[in-house]
C-alpha positions in Angstrom: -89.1 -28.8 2.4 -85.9 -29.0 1.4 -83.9 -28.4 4.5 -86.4 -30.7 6.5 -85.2 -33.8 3.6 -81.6 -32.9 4.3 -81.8 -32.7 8.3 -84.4 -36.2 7.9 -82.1 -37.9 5.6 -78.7 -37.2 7.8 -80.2 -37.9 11.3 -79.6 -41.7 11.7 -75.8 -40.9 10.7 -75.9 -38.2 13.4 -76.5 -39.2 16.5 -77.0 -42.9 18.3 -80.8 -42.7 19.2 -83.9 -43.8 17.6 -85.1 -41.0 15.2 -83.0 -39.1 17.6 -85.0 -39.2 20.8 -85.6 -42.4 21.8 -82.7 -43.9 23.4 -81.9 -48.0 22.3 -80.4 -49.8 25.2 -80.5 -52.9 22.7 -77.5 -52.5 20.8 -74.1 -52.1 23.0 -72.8 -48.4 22.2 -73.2 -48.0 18.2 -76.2 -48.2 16.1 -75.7 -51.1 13.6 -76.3 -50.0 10.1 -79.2 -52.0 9.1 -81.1 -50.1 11.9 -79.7 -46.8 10.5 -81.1 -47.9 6.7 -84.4 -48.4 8.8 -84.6 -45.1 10.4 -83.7 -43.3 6.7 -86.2 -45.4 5.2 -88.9 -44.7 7.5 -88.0 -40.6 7.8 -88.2 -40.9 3.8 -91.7 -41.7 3.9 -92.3 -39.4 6.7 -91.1 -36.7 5.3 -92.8 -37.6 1.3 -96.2 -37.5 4.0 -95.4 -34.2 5.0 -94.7 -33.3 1.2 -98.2 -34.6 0.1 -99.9 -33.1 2.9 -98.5 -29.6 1.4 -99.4 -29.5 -2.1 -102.6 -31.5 -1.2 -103.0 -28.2 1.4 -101.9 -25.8 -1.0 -104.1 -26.8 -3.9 -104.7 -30.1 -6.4 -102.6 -33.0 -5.4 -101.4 -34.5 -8.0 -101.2 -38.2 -8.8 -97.3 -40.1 -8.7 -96.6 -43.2 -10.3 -93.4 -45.6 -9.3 -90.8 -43.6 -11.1 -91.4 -40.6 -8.7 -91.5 -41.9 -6.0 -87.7 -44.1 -7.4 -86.1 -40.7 -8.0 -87.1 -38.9 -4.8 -85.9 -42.1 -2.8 -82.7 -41.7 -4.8 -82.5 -37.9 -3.8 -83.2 -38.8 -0.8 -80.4 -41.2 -0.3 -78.2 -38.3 -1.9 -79.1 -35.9 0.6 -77.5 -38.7 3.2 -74.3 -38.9 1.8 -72.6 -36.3 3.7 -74.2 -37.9 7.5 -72.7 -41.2 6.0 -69.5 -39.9 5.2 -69.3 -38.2 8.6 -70.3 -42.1 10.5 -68.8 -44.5 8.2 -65.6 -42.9 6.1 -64.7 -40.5 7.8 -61.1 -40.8 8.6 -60.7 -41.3 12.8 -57.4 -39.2 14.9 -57.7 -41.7 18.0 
């Protein structure tokens, strides 16, 4: 589960598709980074669905209130540093 929120949470930093497979036409060659925010946003709750479908799989699912789901968003957006760092601060030899 891990792995899967560390290869989710540095995929829009990655590459320049849509949840890497859909090709966007729309912008000119770069992804703008509110669209990135978007796709780690939307991979965070894809991959806390997977998550819940596990436990709930493996046994009693257990009920979350706000400050899980606050810290695992915040893990989450630690788990993107490094895909950041690679798009955004990474220094460029042109």
């Amino acid at each position: 589960m891990v792995v899967l929120a560390v290869l989710a949470a540095n995929t829009p930093f990655m590459n320049e598709r849509c949840f890497a497979v859909i090709a966007v036409q729309r912008f000119s060659l770069r992804k703008p980074l509110w669209f990135r925010a978007f796709e780690l946003l939307t991979l965070y709750f894809v991959v806390g669905g997977i998550g819940m479908l596990l436990e709930r799989n493996a046994g009693n699912g257990f009920q979350q209130g706000w400050e899980f789901y606050a810290v695992t968003f915040c893990l989450f957006l630690v788990l993107a540093f490094p895909g950041f760092v690679f798009r955004y601060l990474r220094k460029r030899h042109d």
